[in-house]
Backbone as JSON, one array per atom type, in Angstrom:
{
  "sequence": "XXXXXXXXXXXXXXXXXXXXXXXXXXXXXXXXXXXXXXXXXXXXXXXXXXXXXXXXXXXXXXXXXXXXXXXXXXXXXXXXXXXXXXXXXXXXXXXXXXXXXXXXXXXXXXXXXXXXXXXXXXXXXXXXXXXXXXXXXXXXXXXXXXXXXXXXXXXXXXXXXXXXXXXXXXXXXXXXXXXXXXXXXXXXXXXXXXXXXXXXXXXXXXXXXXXXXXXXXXXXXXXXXXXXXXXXXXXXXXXXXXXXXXXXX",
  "N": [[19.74, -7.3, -4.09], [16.39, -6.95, -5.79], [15.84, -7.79, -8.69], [14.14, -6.39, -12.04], [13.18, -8.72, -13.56], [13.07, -10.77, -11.45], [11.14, -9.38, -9.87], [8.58, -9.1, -11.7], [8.32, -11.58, -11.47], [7.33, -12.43, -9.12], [5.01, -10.73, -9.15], [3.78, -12.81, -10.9], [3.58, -15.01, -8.7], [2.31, -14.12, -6.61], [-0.23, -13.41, -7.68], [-0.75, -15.6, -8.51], [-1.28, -16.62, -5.67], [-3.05, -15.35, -4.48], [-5.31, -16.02, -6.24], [-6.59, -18.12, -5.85], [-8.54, -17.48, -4.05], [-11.93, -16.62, -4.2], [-12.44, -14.28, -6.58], [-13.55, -10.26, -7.18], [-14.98, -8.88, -9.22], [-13.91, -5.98, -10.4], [-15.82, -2.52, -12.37], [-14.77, -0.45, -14.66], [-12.86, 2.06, -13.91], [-13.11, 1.75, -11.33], [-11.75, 2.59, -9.38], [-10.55, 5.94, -8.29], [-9.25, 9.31, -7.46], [-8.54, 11.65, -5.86], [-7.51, 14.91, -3.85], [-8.97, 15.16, -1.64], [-11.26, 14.18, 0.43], [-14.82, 14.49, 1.04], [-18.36, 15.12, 2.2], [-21.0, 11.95, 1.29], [-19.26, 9.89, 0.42], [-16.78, 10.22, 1.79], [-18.17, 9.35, 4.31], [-18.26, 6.56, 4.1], [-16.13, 5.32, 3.81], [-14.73, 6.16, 6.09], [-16.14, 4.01, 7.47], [-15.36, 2.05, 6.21], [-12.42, 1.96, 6.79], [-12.89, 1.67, 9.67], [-13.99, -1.06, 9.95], [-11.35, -2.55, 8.38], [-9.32, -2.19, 10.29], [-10.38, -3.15, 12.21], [-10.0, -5.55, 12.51], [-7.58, -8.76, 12.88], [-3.78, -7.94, 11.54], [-4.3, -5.73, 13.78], [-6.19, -5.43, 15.49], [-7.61, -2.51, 16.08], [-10.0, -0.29, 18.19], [-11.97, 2.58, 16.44], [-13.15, 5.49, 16.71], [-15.8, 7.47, 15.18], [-15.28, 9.77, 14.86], [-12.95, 10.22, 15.37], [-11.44, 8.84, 12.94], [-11.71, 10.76, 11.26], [-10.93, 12.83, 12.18], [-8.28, 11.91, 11.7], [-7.96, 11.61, 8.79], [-8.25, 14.01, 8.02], [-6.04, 15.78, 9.2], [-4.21, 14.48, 8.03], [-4.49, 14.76, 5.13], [-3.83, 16.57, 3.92], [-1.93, 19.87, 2.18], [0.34, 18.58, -0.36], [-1.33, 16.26, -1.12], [-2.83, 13.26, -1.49], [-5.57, 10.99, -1.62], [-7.12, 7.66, -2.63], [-9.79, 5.74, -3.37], [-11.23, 2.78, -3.74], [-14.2, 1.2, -5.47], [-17.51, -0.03, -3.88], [-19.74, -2.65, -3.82], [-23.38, -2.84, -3.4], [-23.68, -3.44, -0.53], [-21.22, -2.9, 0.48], [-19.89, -0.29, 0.03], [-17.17, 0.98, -0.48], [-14.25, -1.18, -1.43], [-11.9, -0.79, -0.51], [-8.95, 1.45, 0.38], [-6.71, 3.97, -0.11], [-4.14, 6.46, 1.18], [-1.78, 9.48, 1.28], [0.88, 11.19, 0.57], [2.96, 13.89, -0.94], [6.12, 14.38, 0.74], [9.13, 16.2, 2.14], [11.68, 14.96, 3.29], [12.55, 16.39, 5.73], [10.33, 16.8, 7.37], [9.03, 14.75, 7.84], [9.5, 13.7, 10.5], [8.17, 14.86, 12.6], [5.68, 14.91, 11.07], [4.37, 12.36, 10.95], [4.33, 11.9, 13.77], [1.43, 12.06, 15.21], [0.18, 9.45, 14.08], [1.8, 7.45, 14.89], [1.88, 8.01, 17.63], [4.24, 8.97, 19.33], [7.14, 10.63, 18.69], [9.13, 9.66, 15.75], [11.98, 9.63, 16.44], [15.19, 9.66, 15.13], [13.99, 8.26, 12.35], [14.5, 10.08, 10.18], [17.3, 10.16, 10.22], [17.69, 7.68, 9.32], [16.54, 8.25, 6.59], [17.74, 10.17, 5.5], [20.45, 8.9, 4.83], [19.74, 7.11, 2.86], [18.25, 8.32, 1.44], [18.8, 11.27, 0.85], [18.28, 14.62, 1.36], [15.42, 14.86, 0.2], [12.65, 14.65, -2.03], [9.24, 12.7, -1.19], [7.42, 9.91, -1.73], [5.06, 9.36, 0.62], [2.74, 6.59, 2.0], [-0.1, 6.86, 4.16], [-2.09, 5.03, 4.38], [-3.03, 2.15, 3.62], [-5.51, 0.11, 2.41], [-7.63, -2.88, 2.02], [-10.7, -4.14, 2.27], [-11.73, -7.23, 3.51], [-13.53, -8.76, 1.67], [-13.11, -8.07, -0.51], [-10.43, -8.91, -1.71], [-9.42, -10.92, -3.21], [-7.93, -12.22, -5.73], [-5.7, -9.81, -8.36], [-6.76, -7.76, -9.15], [-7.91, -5.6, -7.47], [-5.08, -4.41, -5.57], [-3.67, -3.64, -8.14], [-5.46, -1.14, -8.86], [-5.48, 0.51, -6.86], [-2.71, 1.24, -6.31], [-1.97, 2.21, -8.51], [-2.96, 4.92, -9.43], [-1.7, 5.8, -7.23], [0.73, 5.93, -7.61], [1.39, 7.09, -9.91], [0.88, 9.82, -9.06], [2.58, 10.71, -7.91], [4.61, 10.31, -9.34], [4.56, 11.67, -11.5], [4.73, 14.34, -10.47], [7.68, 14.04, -10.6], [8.62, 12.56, -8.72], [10.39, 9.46, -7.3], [10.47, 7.89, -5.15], [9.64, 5.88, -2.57], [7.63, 5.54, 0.51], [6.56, 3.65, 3.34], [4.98, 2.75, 6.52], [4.46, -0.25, 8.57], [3.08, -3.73, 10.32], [4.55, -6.94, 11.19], [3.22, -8.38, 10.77], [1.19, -8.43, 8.84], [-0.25, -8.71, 6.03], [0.21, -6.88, 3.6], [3.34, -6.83, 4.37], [5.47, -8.79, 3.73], [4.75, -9.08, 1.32], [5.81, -6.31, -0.28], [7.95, -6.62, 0.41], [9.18, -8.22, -1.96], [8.48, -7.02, -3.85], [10.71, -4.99, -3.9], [10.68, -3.26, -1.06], [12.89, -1.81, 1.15], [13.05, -2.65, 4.98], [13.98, 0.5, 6.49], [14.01, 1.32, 9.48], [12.94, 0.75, 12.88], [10.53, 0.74, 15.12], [8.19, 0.95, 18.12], [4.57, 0.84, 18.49], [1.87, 0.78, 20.09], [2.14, -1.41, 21.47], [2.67, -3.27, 19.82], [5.64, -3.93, 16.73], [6.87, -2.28, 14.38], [8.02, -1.23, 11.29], [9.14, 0.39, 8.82], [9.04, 1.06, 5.61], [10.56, 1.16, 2.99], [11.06, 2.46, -0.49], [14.07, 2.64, -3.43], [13.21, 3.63, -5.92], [10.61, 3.59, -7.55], [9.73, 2.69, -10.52], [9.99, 0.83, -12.16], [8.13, -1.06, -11.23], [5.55, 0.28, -11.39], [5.42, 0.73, -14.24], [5.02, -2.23, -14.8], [2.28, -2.11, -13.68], [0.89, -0.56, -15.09], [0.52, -1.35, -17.72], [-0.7, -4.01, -17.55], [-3.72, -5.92, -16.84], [-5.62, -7.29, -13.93], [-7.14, -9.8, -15.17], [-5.24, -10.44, -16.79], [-3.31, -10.94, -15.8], [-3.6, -13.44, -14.4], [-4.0, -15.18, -16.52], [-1.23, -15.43, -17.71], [0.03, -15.86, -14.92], [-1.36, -19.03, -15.28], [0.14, -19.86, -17.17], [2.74, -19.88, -16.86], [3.16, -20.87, -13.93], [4.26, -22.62, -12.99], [7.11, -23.05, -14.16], [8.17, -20.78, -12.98], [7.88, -21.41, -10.27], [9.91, -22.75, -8.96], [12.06, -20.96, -8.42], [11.07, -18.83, -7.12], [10.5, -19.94, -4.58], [12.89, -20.02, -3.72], [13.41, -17.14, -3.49], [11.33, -16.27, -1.34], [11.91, -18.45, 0.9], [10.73, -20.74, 1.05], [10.44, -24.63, 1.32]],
  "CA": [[18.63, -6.45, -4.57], [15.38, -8.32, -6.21], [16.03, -7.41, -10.02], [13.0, -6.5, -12.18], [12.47, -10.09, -13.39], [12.12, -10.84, -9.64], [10.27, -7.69, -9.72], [7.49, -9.77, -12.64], [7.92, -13.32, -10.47], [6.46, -11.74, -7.86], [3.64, -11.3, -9.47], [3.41, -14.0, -10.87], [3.18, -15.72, -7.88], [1.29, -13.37, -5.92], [-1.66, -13.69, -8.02], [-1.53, -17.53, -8.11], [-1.79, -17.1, -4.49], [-4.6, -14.54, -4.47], [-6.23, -16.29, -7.13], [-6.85, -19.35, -4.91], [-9.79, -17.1, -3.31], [-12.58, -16.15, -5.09], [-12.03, -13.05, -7.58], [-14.28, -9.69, -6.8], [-15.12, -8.14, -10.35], [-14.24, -4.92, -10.32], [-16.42, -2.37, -12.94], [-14.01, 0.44, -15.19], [-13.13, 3.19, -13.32], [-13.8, 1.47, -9.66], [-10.76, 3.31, -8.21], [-10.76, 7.42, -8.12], [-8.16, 10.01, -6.91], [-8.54, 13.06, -5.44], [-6.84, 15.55, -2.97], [-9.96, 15.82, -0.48], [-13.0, 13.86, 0.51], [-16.12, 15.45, 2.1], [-20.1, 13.84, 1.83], [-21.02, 10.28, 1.49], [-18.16, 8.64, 0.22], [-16.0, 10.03, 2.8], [-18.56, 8.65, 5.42], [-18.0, 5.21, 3.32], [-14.27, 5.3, 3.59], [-14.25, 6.12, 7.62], [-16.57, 3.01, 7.95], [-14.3, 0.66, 5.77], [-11.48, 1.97, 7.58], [-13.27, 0.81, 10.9], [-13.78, -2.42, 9.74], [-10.38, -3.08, 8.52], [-8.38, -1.87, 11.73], [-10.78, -4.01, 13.97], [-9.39, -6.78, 12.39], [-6.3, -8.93, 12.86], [-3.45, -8.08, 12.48], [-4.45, -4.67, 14.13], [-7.36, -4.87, 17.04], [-8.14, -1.34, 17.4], [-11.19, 0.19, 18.13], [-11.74, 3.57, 15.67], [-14.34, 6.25, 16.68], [-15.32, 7.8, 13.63], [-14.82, 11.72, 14.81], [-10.91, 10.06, 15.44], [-10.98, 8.28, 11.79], [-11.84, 12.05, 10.49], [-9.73, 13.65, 12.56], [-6.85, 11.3, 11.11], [-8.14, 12.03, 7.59], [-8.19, 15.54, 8.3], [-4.86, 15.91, 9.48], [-3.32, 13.95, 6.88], [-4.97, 14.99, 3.99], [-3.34, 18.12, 3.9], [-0.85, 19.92, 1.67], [0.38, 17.94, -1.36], [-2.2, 15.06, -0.61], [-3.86, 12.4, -2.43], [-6.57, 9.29, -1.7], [-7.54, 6.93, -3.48], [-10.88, 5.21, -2.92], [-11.67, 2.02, -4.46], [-16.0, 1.37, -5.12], [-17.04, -2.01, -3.79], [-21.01, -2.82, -4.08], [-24.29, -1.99, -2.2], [-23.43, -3.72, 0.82], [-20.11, -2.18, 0.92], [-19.48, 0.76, -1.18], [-16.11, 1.25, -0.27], [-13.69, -2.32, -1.03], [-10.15, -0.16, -0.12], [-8.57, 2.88, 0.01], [-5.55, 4.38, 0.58], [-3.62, 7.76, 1.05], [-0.88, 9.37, 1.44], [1.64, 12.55, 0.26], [4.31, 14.11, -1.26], [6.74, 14.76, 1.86], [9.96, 16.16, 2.34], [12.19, 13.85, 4.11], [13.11, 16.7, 7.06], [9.28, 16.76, 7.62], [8.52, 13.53, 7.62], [8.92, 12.86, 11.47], [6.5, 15.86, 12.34], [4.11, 14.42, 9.82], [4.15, 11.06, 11.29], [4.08, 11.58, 15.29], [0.52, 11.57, 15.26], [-0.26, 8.43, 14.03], [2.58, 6.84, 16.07], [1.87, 8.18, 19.23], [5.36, 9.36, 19.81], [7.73, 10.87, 17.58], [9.75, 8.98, 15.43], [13.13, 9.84, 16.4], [15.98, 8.2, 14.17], [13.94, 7.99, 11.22], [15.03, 11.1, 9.06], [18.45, 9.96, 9.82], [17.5, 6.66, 8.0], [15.94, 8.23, 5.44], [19.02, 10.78, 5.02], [21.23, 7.74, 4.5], [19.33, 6.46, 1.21], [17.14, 9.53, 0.14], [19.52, 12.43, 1.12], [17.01, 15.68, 1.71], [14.7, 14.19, -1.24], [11.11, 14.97, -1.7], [8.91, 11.08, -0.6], [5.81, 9.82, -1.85], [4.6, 8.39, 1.46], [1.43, 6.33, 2.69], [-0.17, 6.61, 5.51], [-2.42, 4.05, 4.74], [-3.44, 1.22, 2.21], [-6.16, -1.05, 3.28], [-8.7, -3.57, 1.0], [-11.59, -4.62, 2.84], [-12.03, -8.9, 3.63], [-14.62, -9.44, 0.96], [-12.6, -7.69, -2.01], [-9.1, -9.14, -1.71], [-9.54, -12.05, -3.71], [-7.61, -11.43, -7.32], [-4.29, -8.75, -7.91], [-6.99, -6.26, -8.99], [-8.17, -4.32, -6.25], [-4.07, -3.84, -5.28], [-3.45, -2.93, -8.72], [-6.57, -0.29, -8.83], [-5.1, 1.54, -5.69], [-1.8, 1.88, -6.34], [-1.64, 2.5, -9.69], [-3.38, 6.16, -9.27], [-1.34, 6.77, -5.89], [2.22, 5.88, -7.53], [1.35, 7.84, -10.9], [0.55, 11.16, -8.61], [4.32, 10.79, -7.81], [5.76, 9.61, -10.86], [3.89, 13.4, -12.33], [5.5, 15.37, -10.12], [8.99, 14.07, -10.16], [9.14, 11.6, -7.33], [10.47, 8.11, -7.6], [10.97, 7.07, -3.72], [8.24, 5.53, -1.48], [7.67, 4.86, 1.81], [5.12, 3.33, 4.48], [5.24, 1.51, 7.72], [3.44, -1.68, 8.78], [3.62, -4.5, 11.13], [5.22, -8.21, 9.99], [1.78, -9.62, 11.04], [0.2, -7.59, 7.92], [-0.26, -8.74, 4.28], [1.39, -6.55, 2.57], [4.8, -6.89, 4.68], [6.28, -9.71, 2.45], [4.41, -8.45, -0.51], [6.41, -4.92, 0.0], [9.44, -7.32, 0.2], [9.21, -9.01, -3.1], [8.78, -5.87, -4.43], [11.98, -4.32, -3.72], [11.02, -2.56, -0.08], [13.69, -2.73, 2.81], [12.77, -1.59, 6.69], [15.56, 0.84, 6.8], [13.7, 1.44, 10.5], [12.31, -0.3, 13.18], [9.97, 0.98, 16.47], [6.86, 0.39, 18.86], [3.6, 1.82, 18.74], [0.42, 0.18, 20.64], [2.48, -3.01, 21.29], [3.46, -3.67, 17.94], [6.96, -4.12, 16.29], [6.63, -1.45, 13.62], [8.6, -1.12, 10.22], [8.99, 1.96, 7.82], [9.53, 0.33, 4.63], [11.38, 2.28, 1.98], [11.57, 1.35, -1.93], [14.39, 3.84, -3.9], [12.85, 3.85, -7.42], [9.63, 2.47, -7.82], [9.46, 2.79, -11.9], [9.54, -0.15, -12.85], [6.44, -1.46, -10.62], [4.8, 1.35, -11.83], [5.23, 0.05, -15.46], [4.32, -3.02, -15.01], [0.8, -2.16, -13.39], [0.22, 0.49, -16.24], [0.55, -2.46, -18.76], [-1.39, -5.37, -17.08], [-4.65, -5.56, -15.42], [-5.44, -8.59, -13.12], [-7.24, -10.75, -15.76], [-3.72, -10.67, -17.75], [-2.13, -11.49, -14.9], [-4.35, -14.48, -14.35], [-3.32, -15.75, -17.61], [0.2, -15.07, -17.41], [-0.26, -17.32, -13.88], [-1.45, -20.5, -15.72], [1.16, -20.34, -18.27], [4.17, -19.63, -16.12], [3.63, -20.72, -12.62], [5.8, -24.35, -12.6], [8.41, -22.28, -14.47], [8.88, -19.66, -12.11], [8.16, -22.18, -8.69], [11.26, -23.31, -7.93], [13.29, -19.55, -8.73], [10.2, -17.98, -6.24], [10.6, -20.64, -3.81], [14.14, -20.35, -3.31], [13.18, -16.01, -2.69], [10.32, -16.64, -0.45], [12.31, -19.35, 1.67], [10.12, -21.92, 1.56], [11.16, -25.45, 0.48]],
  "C": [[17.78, -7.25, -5.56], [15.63, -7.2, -7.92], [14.65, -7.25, -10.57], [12.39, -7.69, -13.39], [12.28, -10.48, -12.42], [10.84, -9.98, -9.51], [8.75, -8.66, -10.52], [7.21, -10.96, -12.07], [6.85, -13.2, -9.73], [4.92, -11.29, -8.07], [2.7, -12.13, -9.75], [2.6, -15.11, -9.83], [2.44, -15.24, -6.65], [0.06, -13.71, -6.4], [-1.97, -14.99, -8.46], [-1.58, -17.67, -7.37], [-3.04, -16.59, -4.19], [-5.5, -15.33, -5.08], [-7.2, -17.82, -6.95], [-8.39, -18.64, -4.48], [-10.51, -16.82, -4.69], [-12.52, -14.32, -5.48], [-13.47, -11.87, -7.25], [-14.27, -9.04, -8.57], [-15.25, -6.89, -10.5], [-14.45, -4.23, -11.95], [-15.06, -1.17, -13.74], [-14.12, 1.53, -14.07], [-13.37, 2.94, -11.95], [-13.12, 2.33, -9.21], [-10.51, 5.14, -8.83], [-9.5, 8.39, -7.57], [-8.39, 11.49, -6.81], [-7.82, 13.96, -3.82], [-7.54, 15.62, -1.4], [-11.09, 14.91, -0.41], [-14.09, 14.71, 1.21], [-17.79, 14.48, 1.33], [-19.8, 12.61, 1.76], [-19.98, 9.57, 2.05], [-17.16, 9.26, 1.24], [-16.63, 9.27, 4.02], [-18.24, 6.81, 5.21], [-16.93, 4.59, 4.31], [-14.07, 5.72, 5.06], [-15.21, 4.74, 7.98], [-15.79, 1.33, 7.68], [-13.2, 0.71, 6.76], [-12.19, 1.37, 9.22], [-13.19, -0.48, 11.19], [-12.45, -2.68, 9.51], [-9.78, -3.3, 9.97], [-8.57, -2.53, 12.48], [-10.4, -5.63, 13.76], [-8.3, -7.27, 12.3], [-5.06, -8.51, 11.45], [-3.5, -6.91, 13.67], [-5.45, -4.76, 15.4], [-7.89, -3.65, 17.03], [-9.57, -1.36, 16.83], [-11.49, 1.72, 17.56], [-12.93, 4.1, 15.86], [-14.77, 7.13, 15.16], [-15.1, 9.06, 13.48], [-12.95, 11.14, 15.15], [-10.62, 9.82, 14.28], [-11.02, 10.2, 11.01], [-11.01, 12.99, 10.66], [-8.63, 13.05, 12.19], [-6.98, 11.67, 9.45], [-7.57, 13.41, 7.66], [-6.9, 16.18, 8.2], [-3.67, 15.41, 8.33], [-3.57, 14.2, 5.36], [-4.83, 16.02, 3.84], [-1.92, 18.23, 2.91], [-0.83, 19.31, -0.01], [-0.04, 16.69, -1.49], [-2.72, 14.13, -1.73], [-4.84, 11.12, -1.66], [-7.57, 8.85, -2.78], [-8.78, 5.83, -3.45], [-11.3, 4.46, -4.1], [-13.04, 1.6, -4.64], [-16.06, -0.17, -4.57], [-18.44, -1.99, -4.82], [-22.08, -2.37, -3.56], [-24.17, -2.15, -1.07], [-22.21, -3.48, 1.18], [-19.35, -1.48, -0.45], [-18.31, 0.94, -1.33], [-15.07, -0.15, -0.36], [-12.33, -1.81, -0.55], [-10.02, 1.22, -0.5], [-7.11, 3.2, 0.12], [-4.95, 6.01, 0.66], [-2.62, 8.16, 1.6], [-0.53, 11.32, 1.05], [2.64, 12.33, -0.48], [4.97, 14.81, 0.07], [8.16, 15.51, 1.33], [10.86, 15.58, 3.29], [12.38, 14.48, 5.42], [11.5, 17.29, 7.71], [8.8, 15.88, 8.24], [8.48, 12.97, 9.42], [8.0, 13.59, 12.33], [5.45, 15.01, 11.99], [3.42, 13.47, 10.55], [3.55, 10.98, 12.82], [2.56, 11.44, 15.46], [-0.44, 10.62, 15.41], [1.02, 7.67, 14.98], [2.3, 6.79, 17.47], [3.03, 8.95, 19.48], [6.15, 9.44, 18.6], [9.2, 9.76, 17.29], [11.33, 9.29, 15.14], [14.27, 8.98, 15.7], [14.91, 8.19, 12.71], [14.01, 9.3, 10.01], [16.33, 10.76, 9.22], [18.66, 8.7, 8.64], [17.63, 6.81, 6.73], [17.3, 9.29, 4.97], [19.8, 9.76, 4.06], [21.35, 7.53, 2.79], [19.04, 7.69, 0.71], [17.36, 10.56, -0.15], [17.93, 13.25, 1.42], [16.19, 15.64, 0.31], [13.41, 14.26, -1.22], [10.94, 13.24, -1.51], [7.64, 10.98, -0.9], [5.5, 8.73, -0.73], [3.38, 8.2, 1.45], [1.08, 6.27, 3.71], [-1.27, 5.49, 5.67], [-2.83, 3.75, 3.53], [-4.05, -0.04, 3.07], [-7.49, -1.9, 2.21], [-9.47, -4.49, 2.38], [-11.6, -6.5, 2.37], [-12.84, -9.3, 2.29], [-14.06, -9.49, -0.24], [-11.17, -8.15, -1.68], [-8.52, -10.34, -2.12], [-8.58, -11.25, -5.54], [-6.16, -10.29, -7.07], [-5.05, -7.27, -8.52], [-7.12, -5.41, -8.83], [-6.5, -3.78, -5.77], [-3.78, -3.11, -6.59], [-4.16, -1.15, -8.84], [-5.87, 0.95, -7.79], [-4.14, 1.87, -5.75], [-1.4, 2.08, -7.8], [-2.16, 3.87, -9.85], [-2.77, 6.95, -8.28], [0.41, 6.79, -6.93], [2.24, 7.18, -9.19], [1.31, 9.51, -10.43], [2.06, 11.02, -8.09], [5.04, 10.87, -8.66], [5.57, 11.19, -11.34], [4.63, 13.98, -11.94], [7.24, 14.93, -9.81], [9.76, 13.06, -9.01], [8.9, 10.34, -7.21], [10.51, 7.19, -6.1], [9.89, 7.26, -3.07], [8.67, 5.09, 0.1], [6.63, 4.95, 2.6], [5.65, 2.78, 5.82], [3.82, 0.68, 8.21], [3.96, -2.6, 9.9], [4.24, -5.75, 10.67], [4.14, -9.04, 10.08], [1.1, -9.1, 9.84], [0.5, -8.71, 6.46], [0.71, -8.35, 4.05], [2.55, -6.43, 3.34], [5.94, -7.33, 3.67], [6.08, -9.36, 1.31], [5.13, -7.46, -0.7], [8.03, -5.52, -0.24], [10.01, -7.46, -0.85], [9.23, -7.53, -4.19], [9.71, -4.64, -4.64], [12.13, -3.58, -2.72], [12.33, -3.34, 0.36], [13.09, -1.48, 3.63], [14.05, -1.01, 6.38], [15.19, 1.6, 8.45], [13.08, 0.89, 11.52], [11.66, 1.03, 14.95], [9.01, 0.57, 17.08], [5.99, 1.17, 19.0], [2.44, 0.36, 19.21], [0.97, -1.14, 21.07], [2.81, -3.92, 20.18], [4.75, -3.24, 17.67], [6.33, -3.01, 14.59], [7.36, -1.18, 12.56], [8.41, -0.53, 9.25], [9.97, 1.14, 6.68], [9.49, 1.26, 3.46], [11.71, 1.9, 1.05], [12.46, 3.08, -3.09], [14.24, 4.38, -5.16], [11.39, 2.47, -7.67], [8.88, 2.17, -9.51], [9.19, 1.63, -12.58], [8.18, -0.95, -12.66], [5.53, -0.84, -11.43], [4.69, 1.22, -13.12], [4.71, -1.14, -15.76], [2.34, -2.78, -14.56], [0.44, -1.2, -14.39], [-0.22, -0.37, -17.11], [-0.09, -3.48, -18.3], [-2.44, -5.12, -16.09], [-4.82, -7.2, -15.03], [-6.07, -9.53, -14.04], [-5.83, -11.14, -16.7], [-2.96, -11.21, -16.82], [-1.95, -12.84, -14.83], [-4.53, -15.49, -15.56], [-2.29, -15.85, -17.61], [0.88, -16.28, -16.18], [0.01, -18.25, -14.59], [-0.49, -20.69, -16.18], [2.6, -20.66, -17.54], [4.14, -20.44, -14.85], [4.24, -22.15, -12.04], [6.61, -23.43, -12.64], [8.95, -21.38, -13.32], [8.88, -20.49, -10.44], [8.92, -22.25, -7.9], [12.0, -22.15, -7.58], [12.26, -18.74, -7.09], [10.33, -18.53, -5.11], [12.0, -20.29, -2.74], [14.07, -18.37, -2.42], [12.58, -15.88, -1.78], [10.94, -17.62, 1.12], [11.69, -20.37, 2.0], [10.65, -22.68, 0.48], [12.23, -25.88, 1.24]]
}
């Protein structure tokens, strides 16, 4: 289990890899949270989502009465999204959203976006989470232009994991492919797949973290220029220890 000095490495060396690209400056207040979109900025936030999806590692093609109708559907109940601002030429740099679930819900909830229901994964989630409320996502996505820096990730999940933390609920979960970003990043951070299936031709993984408090402390306490200090100073020191988690070397 990655301890939470692993838990701080990991940043570390996350944002000396991010920090390789060029940095997007985001303004106070870029990222927002609310239960519901409707006007503009939801039209925004089904166009970002277009763009992401059509790009690797994903392909699809997203009509935008289907992106609404996936909003729609999912944005129900004990809901939240989180919509990050970009600039004028793209108002929207990420978003994400998600719920509070109950675990004997949860494969209901899901068949939708799967395609086919996800049989086997409430037994999973039994296993670890017993019948446990779940702050799941159904999606977390930062647009190509803004994904430079560890701010824009901080920004987004630091408003989705706090609408959990409020009501009582320490256990997360998403699924993704291993071609994605955040796979490994999800790693380092203390997920495990405790599931595995196929949707669209993809290898699919429901990644499950059983206390995410401490994360959730560190991004309260540090925004990405601190980090980016923190970097310089540290990142020999921690090399070789990150190296040896990572497997490279």
């Amino acid at each position: 289990m990655i301890s939470k000095y692993d838990l701080i490495r990991f940043l570390l060396r996350t944002a000396n890899t991010l920090l390789r690209e060029k940095s997007y400056e985001f303004d106070r207040g870029a990222s927002t949270i609310s239960p519901r979109l409707e006007g503009p900025l939801q039209e925004e936030v089904v166009k970002a989502f277009q763009t992401v999806f059509s790009e690797p590692p994903w392909y699809e093609n997203w009509a935008k009465d289907d992106v609404l109708g996936k909003m729609n559907r999912e944005l129900t109940g004990n809901s939240f999204i989180v919509v990050l601002r970009g600039n004028a030429d793209s108002p929207v740099a990420g978003f994400c959203w998600g719920g509070i679930l109950n675990v004997g819900e949860l494969e209901e909830h899901i068949t939708p976006a799967l395609g086919a229901r996800p049989v086997g994964l409430q037994n999973a989630l039994m296993r670890v989470a017993g019948d446990d409320r779940i702050l799941y996502f159904h999606e977390f996505a930062i647009l190509r232009a803004f994904r430079g820096g560890v701010e824009p990730l901080r920004l987004l999940l630091l408003p989705s994991l706090q609408f959990g933390w409020t009501q009582g609920v320490k256990r997360t979960l998403f699924w993704t492919t291993p071609a994605s970003r955040i796979f490994p990043l999800s790693l380092y951070m203390g997920y495990e797949p405790i599931w595995k299936t196929e949707s669209k031709g993809k290898d699919i993984f429901f990644m499950y973290h059983p206390n995410f408090a401490v994360f959730l402390r560190i991004i309260q306490r540090i925004n990405g220029p601190s980090v980016a200090k923190i970097v310089r100073l540290n990142s020999r020191l921690f090399s070789r220890r990150m190296r040896g988690l990572t497997g490279e070397g």
